[in-house]
PLY file of the C-alpha trace (Angstrom):
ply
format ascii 1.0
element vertex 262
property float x
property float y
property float z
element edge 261
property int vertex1
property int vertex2
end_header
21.26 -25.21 -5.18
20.89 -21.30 -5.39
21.17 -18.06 -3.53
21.08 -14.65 -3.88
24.45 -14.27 -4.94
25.06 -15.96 -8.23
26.78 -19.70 -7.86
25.02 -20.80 -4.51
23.97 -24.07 -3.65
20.81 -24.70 -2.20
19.59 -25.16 1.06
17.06 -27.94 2.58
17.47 -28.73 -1.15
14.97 -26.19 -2.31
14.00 -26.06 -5.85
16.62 -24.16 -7.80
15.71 -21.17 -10.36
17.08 -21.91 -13.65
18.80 -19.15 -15.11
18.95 -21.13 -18.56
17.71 -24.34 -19.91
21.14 -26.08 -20.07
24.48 -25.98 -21.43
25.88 -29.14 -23.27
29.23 -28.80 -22.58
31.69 -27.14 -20.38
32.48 -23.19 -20.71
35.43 -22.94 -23.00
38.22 -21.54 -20.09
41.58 -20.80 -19.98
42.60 -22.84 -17.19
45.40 -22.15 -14.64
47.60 -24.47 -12.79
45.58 -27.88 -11.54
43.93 -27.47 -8.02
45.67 -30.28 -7.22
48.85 -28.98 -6.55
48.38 -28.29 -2.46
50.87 -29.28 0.19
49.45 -32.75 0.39
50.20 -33.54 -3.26
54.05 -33.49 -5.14
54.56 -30.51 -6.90
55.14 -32.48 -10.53
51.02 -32.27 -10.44
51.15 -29.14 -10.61
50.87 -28.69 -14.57
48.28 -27.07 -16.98
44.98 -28.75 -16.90
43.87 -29.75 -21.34
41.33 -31.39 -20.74
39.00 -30.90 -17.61
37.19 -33.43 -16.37
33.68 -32.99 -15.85
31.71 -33.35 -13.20
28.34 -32.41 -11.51
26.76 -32.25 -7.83
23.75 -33.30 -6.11
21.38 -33.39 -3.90
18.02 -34.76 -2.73
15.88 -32.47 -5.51
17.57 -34.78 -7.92
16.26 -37.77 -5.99
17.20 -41.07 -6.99
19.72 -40.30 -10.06
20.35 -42.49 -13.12
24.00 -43.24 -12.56
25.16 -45.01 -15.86
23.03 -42.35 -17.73
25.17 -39.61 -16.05
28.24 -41.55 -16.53
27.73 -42.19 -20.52
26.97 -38.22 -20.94
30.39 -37.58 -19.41
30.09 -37.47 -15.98
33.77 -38.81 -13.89
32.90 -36.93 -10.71
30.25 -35.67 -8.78
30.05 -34.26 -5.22
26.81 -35.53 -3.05
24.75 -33.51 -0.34
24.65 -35.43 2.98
23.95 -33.25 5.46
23.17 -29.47 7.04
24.12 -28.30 10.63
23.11 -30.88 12.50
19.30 -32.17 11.51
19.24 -32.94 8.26
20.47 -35.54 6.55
19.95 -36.29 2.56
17.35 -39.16 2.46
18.51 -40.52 -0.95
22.19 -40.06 -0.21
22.96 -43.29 0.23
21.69 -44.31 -3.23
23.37 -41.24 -4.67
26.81 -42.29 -2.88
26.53 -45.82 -3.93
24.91 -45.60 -7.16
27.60 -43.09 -8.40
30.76 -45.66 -7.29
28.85 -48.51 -8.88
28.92 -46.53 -11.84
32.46 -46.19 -11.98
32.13 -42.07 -10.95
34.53 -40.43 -8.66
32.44 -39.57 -6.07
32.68 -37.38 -2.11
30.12 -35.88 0.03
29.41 -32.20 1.39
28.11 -30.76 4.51
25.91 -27.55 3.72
26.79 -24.91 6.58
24.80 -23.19 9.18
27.24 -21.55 11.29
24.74 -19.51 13.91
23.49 -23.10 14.82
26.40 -24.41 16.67
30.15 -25.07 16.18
32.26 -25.73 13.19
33.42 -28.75 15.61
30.13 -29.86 15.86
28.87 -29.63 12.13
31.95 -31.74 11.23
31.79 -34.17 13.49
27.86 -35.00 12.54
28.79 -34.89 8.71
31.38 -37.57 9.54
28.54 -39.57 11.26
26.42 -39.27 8.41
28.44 -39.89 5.45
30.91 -37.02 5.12
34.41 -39.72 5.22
36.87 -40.64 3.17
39.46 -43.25 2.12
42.56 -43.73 0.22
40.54 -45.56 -2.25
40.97 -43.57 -5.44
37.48 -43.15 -5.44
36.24 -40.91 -2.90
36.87 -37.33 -2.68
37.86 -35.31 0.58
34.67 -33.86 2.25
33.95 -30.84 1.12
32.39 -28.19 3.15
29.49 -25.88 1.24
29.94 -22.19 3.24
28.07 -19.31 1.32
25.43 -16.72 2.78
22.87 -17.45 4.65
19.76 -18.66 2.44
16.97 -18.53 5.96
18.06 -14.70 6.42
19.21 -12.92 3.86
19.82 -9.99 6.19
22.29 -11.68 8.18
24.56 -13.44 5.23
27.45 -14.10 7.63
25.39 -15.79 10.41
25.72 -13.04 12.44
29.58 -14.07 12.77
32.31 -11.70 12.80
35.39 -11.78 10.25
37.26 -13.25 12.91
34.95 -15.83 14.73
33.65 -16.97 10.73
37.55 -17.85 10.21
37.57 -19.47 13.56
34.13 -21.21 12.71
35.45 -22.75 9.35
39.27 -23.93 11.15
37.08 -26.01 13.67
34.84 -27.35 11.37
37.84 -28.36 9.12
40.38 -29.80 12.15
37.46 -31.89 12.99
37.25 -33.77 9.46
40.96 -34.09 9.53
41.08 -35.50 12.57
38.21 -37.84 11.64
39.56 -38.77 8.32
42.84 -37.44 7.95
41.76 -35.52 4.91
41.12 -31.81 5.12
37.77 -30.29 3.55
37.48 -29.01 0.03
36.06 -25.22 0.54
33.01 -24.84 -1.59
32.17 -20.76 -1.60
31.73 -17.44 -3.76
34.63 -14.98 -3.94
32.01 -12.36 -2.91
31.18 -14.56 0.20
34.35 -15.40 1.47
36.21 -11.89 1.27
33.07 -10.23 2.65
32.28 -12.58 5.64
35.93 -13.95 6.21
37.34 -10.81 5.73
39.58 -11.44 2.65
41.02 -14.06 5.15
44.27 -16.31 3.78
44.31 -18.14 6.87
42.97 -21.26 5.29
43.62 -21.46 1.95
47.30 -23.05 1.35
45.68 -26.32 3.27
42.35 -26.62 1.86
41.32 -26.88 -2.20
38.82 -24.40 -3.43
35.69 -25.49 -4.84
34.25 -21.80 -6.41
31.02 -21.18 -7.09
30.46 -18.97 -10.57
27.96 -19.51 -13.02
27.03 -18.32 -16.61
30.35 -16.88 -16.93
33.37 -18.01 -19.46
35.85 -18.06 -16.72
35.82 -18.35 -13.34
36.61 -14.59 -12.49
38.65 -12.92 -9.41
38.87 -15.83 -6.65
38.78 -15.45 -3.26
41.46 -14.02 -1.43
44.40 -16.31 -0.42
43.76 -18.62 -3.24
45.84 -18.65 -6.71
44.02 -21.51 -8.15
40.83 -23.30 -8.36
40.85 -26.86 -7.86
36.73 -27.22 -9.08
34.50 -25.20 -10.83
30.89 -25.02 -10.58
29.92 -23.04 -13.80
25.63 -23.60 -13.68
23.32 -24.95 -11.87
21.61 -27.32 -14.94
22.86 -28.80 -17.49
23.74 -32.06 -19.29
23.95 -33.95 -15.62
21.79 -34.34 -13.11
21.79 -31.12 -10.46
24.72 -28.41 -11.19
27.62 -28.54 -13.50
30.95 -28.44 -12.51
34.66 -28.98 -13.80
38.22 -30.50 -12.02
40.35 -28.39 -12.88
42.85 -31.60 -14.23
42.40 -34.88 -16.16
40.92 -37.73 -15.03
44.22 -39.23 -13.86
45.00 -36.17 -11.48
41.54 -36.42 -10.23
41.82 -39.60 -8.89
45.57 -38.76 -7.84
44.07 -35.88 -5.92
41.38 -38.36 -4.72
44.11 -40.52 -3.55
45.54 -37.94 -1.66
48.69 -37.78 -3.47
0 1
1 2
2 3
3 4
4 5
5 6
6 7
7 8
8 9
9 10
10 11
11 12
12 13
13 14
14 15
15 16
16 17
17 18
18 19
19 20
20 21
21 22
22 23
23 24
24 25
25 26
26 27
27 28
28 29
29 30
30 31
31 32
32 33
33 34
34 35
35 36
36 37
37 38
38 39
39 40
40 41
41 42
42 43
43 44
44 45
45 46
46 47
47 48
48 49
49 50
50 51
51 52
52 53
53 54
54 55
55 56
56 57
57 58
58 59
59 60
60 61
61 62
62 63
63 64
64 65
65 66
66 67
67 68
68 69
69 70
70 71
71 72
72 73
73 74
74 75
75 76
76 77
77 78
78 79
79 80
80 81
81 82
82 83
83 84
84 85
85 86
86 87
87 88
88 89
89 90
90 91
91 92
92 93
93 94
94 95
95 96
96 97
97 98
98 99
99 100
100 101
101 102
102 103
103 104
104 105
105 106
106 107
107 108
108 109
109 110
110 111
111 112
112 113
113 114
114 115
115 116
116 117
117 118
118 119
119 120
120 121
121 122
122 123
123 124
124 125
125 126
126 127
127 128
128 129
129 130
130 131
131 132
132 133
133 134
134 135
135 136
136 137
137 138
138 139
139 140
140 141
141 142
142 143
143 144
144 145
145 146
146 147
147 148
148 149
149 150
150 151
151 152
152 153
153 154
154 155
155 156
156 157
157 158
158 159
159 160
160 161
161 162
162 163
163 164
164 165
165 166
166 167
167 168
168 169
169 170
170 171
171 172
172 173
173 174
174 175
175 176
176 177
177 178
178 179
179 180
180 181
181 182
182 183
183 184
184 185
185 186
186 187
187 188
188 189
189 190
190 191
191 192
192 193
193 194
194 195
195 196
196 197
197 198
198 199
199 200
200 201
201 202
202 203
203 204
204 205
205 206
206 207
207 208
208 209
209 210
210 211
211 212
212 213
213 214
214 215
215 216
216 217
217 218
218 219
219 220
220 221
221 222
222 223
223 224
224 225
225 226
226 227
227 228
228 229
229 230
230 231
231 232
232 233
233 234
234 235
235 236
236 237
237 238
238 239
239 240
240 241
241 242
242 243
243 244
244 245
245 246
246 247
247 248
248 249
249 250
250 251
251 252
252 253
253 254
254 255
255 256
256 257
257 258
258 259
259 260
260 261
């Protein structure tokens, strides 16, 4: 799950480089306030994060994962690829999905981005279709929406969107999943991304939690514009779990609070 711009995920699920062999445990960070703390949660969760949990996502290069291995190496989360723009679907999400709730893991699904192919409206509502929901269950996470520069042309990194029409792109694609599932998206992107294709745009980022993308580093650096604290953390793309590496920036107990929806 790579591009050029360090932290990407990975379209079509191509084979990711490797930029190191793994890393054992999380980057020691000095975390900020939990990502949990948005308008749709009370502001009492709002409260240094100790003690991160971990947490990883995938996609179909993984293939068919070994859950309860993932889960006894530390694994309380993970975020699963289900589809991009509107003809593709991950052929082993469903035992991905499954096989990470059996295994007592925390688990949502993402929708990877195409934004020249056709509406945000459009994206969401096939993502829906295809796995992208949610419930008050504790134990699925909003749907989370993967936006980063274009991996298919690489001279045309915003889709060929302006600033304004990007922002415009990314409110219809989230209205959609709120109006499907009454959760808004998590916003998986770069800070390099998002302030160069979106303009630096705040439009969207008191409603939606931020899911940034920086690996290799000890902290999670400048983040996008609009947003004063990350909510996850994907800090490689290998590692101890299957696919790449990520933290929640809260315990366990907010996670699933957070998954909750409260």
């Amino acid at each position: 799950m790579h591009v050029a711009i360090p932290g990407g995920k990975m379209a079509r699920d191509r084979k990711p480089s490797r930029r190191r062999t793994h890393l054992l445990a999380a980057p020691a960070v000095a975390l900020g306030i939990a990502g949990i703390a948005l308008a749709e949660l009370p502001a009492t969760a709002a409260s240094p994060a100790a003690n991160p949990a971990r947490g990883h996502d995938v996609s179909s290069h993984q293939k068919s994962v070994d859950w309860p291995s993932a889960k006894a190496k530390g694994a309380t989360f993970a975020y699963v690829k289900a589809t991009e723009s509107t003809d593709y679907v991950n052929p082993y999400f469903t035992q991905q999905y499954d096989g990470a709730r059996t295994a007592g893991i925390v688990r949502g699904a993402y929708h990877f981005a195409l934004p020249d192919k056709s509406s945000g409206a459009t994206q969401a509502a096939y993502f829906v279709a295809h796995g992208g929901g949610w419930k008050a269950d504790g134990w699925t996470l909003p749907p989370a929406l993967d936006i980063e520069y274009n991996p298919y042309d690489k001279k045309h990194g915003c889709y060929g969107l302006s600033k304004a029409k990007m922002v415009g792109w990314i409110k219809a694609f989230s209205a959609e999943v709120k109006r499907e599932t009454g959760r808004r998206p998590v916003i998986y992107t770069t800070t390099h991304w998002w302030n160069t294709c979106t303009g630096s745009s705040t439009a969207l980022t008191s409603a939606h939690a931020l899911w940034i993308a920086r690996h290799e580093s000890a902290d999670t650096g400048s983040l996008p514009a609009g947003w004063s604290h990350w909510t996850f953390w994907q800090y490689d793309n290998s590692g101890s779990l299957p696919g790449d590496q990520n933290l929640f920036n809260g315990s366990l107990s907010q996670l699933k609070k957070f998954a909750r929806g409260y």
